[in-house]
C-alpha positions as CSV (number, residue, x, y, z in Angstrom):
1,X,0.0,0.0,0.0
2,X,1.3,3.7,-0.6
3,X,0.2,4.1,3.0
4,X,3.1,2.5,4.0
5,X,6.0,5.0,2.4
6,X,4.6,7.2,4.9
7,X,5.0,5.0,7.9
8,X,8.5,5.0,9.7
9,X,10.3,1.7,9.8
10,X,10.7,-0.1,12.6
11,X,14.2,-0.6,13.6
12,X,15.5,-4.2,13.6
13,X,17.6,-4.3,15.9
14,X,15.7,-2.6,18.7
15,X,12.6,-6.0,17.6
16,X,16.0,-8.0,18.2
17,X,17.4,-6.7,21.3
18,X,14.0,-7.0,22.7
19,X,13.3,-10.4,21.5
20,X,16.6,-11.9,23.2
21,X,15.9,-9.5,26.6
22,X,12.4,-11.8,26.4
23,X,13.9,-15.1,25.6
24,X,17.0,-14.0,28.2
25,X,14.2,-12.8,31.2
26,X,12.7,-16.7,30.3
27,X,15.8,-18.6,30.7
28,X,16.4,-17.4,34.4
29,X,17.1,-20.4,36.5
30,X,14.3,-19.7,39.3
31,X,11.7,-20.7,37.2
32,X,13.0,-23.8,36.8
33,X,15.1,-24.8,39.8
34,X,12.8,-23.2,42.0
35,X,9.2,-22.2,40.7
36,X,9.1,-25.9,38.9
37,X,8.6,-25.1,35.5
38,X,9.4,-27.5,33.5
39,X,12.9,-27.6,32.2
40,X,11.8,-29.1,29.1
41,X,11.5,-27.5,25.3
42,X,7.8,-27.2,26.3
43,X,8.3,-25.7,29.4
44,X,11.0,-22.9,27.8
45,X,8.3,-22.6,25.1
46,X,5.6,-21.4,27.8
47,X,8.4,-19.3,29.6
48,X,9.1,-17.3,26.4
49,X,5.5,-17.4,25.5
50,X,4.6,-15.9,29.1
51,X,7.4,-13.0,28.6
52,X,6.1,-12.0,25.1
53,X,2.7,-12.0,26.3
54,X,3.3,-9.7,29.3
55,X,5.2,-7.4,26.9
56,X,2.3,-7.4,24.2
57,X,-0.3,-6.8,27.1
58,X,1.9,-3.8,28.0
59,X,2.5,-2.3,24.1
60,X,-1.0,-2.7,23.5
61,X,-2.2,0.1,25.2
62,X,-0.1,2.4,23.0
63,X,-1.4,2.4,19.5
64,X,2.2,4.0,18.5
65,X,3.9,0.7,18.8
66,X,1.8,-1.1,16.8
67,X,4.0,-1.3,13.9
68,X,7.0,-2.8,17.1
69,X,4.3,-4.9,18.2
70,X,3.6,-7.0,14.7
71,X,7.3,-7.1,14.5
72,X,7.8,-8.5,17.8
73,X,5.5,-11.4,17.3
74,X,7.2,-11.8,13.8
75,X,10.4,-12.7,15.5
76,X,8.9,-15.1,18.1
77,X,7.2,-17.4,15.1
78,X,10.7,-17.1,13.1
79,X,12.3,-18.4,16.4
80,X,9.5,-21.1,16.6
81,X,10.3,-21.7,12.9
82,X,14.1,-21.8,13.3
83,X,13.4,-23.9,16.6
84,X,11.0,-26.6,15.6
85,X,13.1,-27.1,12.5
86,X,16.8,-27.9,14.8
87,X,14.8,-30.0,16.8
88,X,13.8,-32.8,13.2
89,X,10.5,-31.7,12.5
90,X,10.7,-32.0,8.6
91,X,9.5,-29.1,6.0
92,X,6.4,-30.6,5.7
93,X,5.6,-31.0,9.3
94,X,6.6,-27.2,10.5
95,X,3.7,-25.2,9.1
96,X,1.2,-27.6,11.3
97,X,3.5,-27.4,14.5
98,X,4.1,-23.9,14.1
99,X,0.4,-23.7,13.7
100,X,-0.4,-25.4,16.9
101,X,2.7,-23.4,18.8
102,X,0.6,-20.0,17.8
103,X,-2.7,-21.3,18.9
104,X,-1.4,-22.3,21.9
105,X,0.3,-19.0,22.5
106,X,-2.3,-16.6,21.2
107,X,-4.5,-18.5,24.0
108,X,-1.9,-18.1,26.8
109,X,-2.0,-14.8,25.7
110,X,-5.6,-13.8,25.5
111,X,-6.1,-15.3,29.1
112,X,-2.7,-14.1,30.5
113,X,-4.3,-10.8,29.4
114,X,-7.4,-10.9,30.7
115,X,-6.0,-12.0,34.4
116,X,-3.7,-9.3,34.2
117,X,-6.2,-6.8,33.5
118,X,-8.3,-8.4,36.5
119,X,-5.4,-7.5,39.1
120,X,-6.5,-10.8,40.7
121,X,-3.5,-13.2,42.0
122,X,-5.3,-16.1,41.7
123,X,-6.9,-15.5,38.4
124,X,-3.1,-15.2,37.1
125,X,-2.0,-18.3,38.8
126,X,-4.9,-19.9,37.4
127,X,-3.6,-19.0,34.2
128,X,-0.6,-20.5,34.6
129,X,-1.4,-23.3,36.6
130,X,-3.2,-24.4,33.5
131,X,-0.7,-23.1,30.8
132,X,2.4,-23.7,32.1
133,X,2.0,-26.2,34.7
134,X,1.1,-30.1,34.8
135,X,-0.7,-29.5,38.2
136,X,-1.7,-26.6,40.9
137,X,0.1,-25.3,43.0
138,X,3.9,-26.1,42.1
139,X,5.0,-22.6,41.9
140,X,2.5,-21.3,39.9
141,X,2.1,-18.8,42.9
142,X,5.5,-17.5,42.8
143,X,5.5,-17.2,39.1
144,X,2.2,-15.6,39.4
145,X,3.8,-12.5,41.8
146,X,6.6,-12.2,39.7
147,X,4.4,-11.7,36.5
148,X,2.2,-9.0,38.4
149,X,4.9,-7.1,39.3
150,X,6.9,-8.1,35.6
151,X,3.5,-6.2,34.4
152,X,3.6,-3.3,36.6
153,X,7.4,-2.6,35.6
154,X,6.3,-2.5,32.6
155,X,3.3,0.0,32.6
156,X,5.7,2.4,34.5
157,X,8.2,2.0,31.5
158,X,7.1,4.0,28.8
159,X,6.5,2.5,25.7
160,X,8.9,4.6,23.8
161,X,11.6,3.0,26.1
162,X,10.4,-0.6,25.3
163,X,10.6,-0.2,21.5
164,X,13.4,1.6,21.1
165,X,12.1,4.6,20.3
166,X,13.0,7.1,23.4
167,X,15.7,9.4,21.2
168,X,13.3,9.7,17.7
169,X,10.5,12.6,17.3
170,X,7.6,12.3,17.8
């Protein structure tokens, strides 16, 4: 569309540093060691998918980083592409994993979302008690606090700080 000369790019390497901040924040050892996440390629795929979808709840509310936003997501189903593909699938099986990884994570989250918005501790726990963990109650409490307090950090953090964007004009 002609629409689009208009629009400014999004820089690439602020959708990268973000993406790896994301996937970095996921890897942390507490959630595994302690919280009991599973330390599994399913359970780093729900820790990743939980990060994204705490930072999508927060760029949401600013219709400016909507362009960042797309991008974002972009990079977490190359990365799901790139991922599924080391790990055998073969070229005909990727689209339908792929497929099923984005259902599962535009689920996670909606609902993630949702419970956020709620404020209630238990309605995020009961989230990820069914997302991320097998059962109740095996640190889905802890993870629960830290993912309030992930998404108050970042509503206090402007959006123009998350994208990359806090030396352009306006």
């Amino acid at each position: 569309m002609i629409f689009n000369l208009f629009r400014k790019p999004v820089a690439p390497h602020a959708v990268d540093e973000a993406y790896r901040s994301i996937v970095a924040q996921s890897r942390q050892p507490v959630f595994y060691a302690e919280w009991g996440v599973p330390d599994t390629v399913t359970g780093r795929f729900d820790m990743v998918s939980v990060h994204l979808a705490a930072m999508l709840h927060r760029l949401r509310q600013d219709p400016k980083a909507a362009a960042f936003t797309q991008a974002l997501v972009d990079t977490f189903f190359l990365d799901m592409d790139r991922s599924v593909r080391e790990l055998g699938v073969s070229d005909i099986g990727v689209p339908r994993k792929v497929k099923t990884m984005g259902n599962l994570f535009y689920g996670l989250a909606d609902s993630l979302g949702a419970a956020l918005d709620s404020g209630d501790a238990a309605e995020v726990e009961t989230v990820l008690a069914r997302n991320v963990y097998a059962e109740a109650g095996a640190g889905s409490a802890q993870l629960a606090a830290y993912l309030i307090g992930e998404s108050k950090r970042l509503a206090a953090t402007p959006a123009a700080t998350l994208t990359g964007q806090q030396g352009a004009a306006a």
